[in-house]
C-alpha positions as CSV (number, residue, x, y, z in Angstrom):
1,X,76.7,32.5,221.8
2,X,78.6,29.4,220.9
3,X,77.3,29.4,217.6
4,X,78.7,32.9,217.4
5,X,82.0,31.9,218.7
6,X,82.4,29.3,216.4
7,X,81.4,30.9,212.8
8,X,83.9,33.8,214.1
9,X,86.7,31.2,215.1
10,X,86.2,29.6,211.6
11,X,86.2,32.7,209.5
12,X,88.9,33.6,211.3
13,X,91.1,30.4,210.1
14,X,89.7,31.1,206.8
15,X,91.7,34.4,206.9
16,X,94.7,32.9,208.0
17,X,95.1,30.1,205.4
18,X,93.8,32.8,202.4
19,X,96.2,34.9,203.4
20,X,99.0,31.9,203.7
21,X,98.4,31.3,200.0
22,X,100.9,33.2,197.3
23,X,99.2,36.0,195.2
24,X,99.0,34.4,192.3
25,X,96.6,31.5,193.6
26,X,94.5,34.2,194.9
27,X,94.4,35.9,192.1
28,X,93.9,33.0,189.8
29,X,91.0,31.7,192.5
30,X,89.4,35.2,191.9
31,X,89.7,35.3,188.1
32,X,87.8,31.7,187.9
33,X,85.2,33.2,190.3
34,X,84.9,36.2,187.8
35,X,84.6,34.0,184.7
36,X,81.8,31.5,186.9
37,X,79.4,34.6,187.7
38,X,79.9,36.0,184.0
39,X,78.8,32.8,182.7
40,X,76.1,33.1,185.0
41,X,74.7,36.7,184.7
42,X,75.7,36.5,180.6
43,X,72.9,33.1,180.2
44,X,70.6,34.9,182.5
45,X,70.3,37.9,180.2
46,X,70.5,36.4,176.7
47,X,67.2,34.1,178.3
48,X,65.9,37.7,179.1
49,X,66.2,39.0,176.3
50,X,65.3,35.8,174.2
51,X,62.1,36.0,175.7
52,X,61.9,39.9,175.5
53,X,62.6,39.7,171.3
54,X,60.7,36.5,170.9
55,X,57.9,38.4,169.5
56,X,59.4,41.1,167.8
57,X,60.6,41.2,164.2
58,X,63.3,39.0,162.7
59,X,66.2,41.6,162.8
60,X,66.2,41.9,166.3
61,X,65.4,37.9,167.2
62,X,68.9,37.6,164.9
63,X,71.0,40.0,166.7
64,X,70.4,38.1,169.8
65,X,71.1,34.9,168.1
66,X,74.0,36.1,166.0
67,X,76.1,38.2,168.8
68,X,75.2,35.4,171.7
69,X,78.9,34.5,171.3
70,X,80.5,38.0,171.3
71,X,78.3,39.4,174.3
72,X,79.2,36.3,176.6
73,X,83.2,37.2,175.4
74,X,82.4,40.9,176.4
75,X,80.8,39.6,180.0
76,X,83.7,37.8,180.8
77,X,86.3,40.7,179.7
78,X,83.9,42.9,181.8
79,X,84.0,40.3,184.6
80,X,88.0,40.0,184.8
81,X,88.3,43.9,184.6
82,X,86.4,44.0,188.1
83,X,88.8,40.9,189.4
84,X,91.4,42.1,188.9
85,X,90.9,45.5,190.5
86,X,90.6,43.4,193.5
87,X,93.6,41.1,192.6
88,X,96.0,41.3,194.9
89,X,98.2,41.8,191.9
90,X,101.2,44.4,191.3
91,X,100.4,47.8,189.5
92,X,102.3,46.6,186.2
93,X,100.6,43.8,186.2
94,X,96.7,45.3,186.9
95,X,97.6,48.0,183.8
96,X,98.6,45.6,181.6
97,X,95.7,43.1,182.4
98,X,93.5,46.3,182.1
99,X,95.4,47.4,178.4
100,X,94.6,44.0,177.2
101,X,90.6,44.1,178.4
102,X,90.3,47.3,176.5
103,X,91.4,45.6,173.3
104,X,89.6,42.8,173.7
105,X,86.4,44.7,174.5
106,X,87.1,47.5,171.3
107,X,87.2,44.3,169.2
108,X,84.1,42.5,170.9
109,X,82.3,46.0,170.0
110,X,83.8,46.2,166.4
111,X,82.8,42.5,165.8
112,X,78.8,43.3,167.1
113,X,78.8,46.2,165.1
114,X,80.1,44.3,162.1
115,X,76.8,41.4,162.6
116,X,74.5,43.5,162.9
117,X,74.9,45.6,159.9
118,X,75.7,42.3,158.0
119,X,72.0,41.1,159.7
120,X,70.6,44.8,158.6
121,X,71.8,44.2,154.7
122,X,70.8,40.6,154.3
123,X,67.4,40.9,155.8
124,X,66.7,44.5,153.5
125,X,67.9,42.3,150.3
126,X,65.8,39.8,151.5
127,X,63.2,42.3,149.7
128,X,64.4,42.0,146.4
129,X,65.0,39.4,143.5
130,X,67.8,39.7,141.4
131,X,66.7,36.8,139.4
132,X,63.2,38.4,137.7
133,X,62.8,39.1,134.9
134,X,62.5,43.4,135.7
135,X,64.9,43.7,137.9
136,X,66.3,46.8,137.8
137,X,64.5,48.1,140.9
138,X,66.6,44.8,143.1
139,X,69.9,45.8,141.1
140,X,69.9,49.5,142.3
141,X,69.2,48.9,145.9
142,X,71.7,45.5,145.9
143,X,74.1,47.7,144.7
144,X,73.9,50.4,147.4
145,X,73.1,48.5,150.4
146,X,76.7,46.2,148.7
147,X,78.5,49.2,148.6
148,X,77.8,51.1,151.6
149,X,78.0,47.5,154.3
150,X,81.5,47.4,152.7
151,X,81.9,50.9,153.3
152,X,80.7,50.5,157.2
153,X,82.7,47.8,157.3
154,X,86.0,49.6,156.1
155,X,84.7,52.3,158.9
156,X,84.5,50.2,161.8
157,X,87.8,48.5,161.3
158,X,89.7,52.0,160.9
159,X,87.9,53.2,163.9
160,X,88.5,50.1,166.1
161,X,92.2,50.5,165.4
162,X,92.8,53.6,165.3
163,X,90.8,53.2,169.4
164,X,93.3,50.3,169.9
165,X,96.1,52.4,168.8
166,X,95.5,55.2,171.1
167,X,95.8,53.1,174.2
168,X,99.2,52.9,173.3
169,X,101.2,56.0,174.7
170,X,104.1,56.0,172.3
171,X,101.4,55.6,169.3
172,X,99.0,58.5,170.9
173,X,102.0,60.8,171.0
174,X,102.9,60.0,167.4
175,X,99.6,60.9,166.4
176,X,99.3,64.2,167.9
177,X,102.5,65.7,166.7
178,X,102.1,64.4,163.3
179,X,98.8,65.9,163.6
180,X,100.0,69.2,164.9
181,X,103.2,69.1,162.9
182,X,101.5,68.3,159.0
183,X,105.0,68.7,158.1
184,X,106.5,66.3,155.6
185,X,105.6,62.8,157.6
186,X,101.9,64.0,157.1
187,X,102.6,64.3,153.5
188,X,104.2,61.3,153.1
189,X,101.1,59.1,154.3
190,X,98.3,61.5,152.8
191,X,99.9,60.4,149.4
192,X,100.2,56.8,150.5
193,X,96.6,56.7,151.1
194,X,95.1,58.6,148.7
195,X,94.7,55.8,146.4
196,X,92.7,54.2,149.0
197,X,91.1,57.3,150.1
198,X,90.2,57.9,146.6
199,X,87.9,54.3,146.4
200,X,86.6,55.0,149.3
201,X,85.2,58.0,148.3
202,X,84.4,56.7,144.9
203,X,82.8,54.0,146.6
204,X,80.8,56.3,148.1
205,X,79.8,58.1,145.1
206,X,79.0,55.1,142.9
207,X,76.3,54.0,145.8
208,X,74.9,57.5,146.2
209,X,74.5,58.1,142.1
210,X,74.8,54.3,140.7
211,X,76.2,55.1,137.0
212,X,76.6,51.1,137.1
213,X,74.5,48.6,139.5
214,X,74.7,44.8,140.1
215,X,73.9,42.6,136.9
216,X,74.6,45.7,134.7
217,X,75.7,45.0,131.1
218,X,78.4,47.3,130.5
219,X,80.7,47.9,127.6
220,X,84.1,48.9,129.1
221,X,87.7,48.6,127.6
222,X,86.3,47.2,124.4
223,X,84.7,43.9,126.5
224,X,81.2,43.3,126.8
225,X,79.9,41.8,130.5
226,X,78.5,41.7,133.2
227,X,78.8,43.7,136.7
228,X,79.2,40.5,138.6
229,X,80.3,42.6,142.4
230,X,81.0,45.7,143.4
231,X,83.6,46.0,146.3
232,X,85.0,48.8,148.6
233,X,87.6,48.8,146.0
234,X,87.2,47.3,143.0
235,X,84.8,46.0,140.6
236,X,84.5,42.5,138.9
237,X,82.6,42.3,135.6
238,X,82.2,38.9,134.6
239,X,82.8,39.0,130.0
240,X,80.9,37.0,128.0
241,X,83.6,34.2,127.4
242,X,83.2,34.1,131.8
243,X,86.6,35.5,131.7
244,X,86.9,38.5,134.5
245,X,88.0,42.6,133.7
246,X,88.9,43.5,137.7
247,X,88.5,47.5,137.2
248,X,88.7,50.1,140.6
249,X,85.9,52.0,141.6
250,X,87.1,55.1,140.6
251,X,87.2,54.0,136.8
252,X,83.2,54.2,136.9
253,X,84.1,58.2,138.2
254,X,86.9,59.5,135.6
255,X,86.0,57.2,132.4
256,X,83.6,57.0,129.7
257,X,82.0,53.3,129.5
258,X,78.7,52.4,128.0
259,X,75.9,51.2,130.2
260,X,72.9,48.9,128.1
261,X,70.8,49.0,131.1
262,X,71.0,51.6,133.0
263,X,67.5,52.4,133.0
264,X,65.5,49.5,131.6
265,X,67.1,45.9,131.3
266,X,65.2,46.0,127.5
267,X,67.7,46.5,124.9
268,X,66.7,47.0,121.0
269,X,69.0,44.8,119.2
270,X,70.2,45.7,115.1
271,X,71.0,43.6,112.6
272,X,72.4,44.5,109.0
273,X,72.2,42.8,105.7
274,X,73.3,43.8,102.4
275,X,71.0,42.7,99.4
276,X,70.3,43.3,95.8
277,X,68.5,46.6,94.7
278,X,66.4,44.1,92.7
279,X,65.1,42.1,96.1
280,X,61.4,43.5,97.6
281,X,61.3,45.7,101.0
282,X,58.2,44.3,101.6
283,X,58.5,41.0,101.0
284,X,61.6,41.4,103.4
285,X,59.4,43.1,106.3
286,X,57.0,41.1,106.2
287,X,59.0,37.8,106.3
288,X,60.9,40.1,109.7
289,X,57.8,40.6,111.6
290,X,56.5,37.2,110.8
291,X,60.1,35.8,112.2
292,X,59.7,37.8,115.1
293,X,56.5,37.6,116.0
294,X,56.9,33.8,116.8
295,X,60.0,34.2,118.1
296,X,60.0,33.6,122.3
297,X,62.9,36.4,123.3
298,X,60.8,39.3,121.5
299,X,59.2,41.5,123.8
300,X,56.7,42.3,121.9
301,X,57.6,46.2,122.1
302,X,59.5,47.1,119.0
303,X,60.3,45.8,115.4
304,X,61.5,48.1,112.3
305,X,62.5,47.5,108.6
306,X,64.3,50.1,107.0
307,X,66.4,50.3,104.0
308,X,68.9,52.6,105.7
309,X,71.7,53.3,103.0
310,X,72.3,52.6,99.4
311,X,76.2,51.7,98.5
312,X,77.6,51.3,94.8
313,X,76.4,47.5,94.8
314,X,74.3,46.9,97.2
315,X,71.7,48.4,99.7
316,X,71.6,48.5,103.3
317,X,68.5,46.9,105.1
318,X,68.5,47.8,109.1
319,X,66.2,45.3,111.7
320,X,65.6,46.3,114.7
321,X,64.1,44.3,117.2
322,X,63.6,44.7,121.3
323,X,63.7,42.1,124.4
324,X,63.7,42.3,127.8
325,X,67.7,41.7,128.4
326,X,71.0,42.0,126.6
327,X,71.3,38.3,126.8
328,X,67.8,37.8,125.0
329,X,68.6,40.5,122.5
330,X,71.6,38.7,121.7
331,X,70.1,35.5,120.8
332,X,67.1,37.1,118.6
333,X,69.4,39.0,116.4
334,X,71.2,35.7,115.9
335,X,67.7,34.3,114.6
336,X,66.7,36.6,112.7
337,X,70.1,36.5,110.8
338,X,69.6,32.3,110.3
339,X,65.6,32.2,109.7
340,X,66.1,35.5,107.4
341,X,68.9,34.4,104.9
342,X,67.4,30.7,104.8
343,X,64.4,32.7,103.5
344,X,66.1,34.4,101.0
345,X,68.0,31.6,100.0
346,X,65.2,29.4,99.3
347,X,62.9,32.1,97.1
348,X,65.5,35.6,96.4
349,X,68.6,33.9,95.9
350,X,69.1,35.7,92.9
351,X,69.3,38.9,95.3
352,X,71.8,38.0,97.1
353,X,74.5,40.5,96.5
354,X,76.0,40.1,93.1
355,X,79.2,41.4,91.1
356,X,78.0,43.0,87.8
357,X,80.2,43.8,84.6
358,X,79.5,45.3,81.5
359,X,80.8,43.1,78.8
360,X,81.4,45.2,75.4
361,X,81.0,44.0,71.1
362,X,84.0,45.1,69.3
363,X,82.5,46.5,66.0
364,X,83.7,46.4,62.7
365,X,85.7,49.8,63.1
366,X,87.3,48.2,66.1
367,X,85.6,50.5,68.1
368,X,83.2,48.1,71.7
369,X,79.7,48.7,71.9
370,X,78.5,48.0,76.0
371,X,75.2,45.6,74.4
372,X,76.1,42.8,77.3
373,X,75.3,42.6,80.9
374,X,77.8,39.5,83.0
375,X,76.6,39.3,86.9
376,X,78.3,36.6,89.0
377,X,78.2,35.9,92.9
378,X,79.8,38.4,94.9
């Protein structure tokens, strides 16, 4: 009974110097007590479910790890949302403590879904190498996965604040009758973001159909390069000289452009030289293969000779030889040029093209007879 007596007398002053304190101590008392017991209950699950994902594959085992710092944020915003509906606080003060939990929490959510989509792409690219030698397979799903996590992205930060923005009453009442009015303000920003609206969409297109993919050689605007990245809006293709053509996604929709590897990286490269009529074919085919045939960029797939057309002085001789990228294709037309014409140099170099002229013999009737044949260098 005295035991009873005294725990009752004690909670009793307890009331009475709680309630002598000024809200604001008890509410701040209350809000550290909230934040104590999230930090609590927040290490107690991520141990749970540690141990829960410990086993299973990597994806999950790095969500855990990856939004440990956003889920202890959300606990806490969770936490002082119940503290302060028991805050002795005034009603302006619990709606706007409330408003600013709901924002916090919308960007907590944004944020997660943001790492874990990041987490899904890396891990799925993880699949792929973008550095073999056939890598077209790695280049056309890089380039979607790229395309739509940027695309997700641009999603979950419209949709986060447009949810932000409707906990706004003045904004929320905008909305509605500019949605119900689609009079002229409606028009006014529907052509403000079309241009946006229009990537998007094209963004969407290029991932779904892929006329151009990561590491594509492309021939656009007259440059030659290489599709270095692919955004929600633009795309960088690095030139040859490492300078930068920054075109937007919907170019790759409404223009024409050449694509070398759109469905093989192996490109057959040509190479031209004008000769003599009196220079052998054969001798010059068989001095091609024998160049290419030791050569380390041939692909071993294709190699052709052809005279191809005959001009007023000289004749046209077409070499076509394959590798297995543009860059390689590149450099073996370059050798064949330099090992070729040091070949004919050194045993045809009377072949090389040459500038005839018919010299004429004035008679003794002052009348020239052609009986003389002049050819110089070209």
């Amino acid at each position: 009974m005295k035991q009873d007596l005294f725990n009752e007398q004690l909670f009793q002053r307890l009331e009475q110097w709680i309630s002598g304190l000024p809200d604001w101590a008890i509410s701040t008392a209350i809000f550290f007590l909230a934040i104590a017991l999230g930090a609590l209950v927040q290490r107690m699950v991520y141990r749970l479910l540690s141990r829960l994902t410990e086993n299973q594959s990597l994806f999950w085992r790095s969500v855990v790890s990856r939004t440990r710092t956003a889920s202890r944020i959300a606990v806490f915003a969770l936490a002082l949302s119940a503290a302060a509906a028991i805050s002795p606080l005034t009603t302006r003060q619990a709606e706007i403590t409330q408003h600013v939990l709901v924002i916090v929490v919308t960007l907590l959510v944004a944020w997660m879904a943001h790492s874990v989509l990041y987490i899904w792409s890396t891990l799925y690219l993880r699949r792929f190498k973008l550095d073999a030698e056939d890598n077209l397979l790695a280049r056309k799903h890089a380039t979607q996965t790229r395309i739509l996590r940027r695309v997700g992205n641009t999603l979950i930060l419209a949709v986060a604040i447009a949810w932000m923005l409707m906990t706004f009453e003045p904004v929320r009442q905008y909305g509605v009758s500019l949605l119900a009015s689609a009079g002229a303000a409606g028009l006014v920003v529907g052509i403000a973001l079309q241009p946006i609206l229009k990537n998007l969409f094209a963004g969407i297109q290029l991932a779904i159909t892929q006329p151009i993919r990561i590491d594509d050689a492309l021939l656009v605007e007259g440059e030659w390069g290489k599709v270095e990245e692919i955004t929600s809006t633009y795309v960088v293709l690095k030139i040859w000289d490492w300078r930068r053509l920054i075109l937007p996604l919907s170019y790759f929709m409404e223009q024409p452009f050449q694509n070398w590897t759109r469905e093989t990286a192996s490109l057959i490269g040509a190479v031209k030289i004008y000769l003599d009529f009196t220079i052998p074919v054969d001798v010059i085919r068989a001095e091609t293969e024998k160049i290419v045939a030791e050569s380390k960029l041939w692909d071993r797939q294709v190699i052709n000779v052809a005279v191809v057309e005959f001009h007023e002085r000289v004749m046209e001789v077409r070499i076509l030889a394959s590798a297995s990228d543009s860059g390689r294709a590149f450099d073996l037309r370059c050798e064949i040029r330099e090992k070729l014409i040091t070949f004919i140099q050194k045993n045809y170099p009377a072949t090389l093209p040459r500038t005839r002229a018919e010299v004429g013999i004035e008679d003794g009737k002052g009348d020239r007879t052609g009986n003389g044949l002049i050819t110089g260098g070209a």
